[in-house]
C-alpha positions in Angstrom: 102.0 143.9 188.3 103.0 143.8 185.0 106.1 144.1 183.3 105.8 148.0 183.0 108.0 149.8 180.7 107.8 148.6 176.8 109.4 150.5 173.7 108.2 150.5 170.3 110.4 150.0 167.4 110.5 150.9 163.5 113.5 149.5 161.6 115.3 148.6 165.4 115.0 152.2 166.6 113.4 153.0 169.7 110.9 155.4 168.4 108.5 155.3 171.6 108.4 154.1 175.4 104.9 153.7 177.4 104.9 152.8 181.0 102.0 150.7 182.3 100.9 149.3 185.2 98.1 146.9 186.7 97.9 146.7 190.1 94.7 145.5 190.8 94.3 145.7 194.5 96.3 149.1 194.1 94.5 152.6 196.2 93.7 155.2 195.1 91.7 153.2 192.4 93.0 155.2 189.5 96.6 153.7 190.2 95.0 150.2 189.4 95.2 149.8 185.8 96.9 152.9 183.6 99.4 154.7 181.4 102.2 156.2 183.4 104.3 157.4 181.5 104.0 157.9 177.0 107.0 159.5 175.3 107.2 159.5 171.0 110.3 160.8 169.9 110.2 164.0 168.8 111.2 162.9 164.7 108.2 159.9 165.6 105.0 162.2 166.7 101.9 162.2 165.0 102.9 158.6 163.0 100.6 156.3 165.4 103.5 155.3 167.9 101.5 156.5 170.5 98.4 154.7 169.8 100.3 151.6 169.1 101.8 151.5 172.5 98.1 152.7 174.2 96.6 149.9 172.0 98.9 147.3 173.6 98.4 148.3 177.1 95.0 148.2 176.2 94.8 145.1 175.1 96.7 143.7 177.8 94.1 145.8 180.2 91.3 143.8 178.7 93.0 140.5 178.4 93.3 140.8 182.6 89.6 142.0 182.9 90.0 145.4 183.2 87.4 147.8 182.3 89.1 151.2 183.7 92.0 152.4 182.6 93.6 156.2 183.7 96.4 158.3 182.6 97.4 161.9 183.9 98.7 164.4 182.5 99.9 167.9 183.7 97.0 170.9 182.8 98.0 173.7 180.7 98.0 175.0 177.0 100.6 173.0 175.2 100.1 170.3 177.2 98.8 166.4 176.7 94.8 166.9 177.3 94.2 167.1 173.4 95.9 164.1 172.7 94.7 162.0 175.9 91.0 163.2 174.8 91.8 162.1 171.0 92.7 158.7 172.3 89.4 158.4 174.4 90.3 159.6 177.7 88.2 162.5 179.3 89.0 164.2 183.0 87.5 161.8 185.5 87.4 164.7 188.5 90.2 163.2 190.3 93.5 165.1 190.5 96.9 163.4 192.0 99.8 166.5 192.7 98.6 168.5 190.2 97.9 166.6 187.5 94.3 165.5 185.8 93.7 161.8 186.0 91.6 160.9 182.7 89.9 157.9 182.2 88.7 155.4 179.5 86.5 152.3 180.0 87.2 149.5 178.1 84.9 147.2 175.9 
């Protein structure tokens, strides 16, 4: 698995966390390579932390050969869907208590 949780820093201040995992033998298959977990500071949103930290776990999703990688997020108005759609994920028709798993596949 890897290392999981990584911050993202501007002028040593925590600005964003992400929370990733790769578990490659993992079931259901959607818990094999994914974002967890994506919190921008409130002061931080809308600057490209968020992408930055997808990008990395990303990147590190390709480096291992991945070419799935899922996030969910809760359903609702005010909730994450625009911004997981904006950053290429799109409902997958799975749900996991409650939440929509979205998926991107990877070049």
């Amino acid at each position: 698995m890897w290392p999981g949780p990584g911050a993202v820093e501007d002028d040593g201040q925590v600005v964003a966390f992400v929370m990733g995992a790769f578990e490659p033998d993992a079931e259901p298959d959607f818990f094999r390579c994914g974002i967890w977990h994506l919190n921008v500071g409130a002061d931080h949103q809308g600057m490209g932390y968020g992408r930055f930290a997808i990008d990395g776990v990303l990147d590190e999703a390709r480096r291992r050969g991945q070419k799935r990688a899922t996030v969910p997020w809760v359903p609702g108005e005010g909730g994450p869907e625009g911004f997981w759609r904006k950053m290429g994920f799109n409902p997958a028709g799975e749900e996991f208590h409650g939440q929509i798993v979205g998926d991107r596949f990877l070049d």
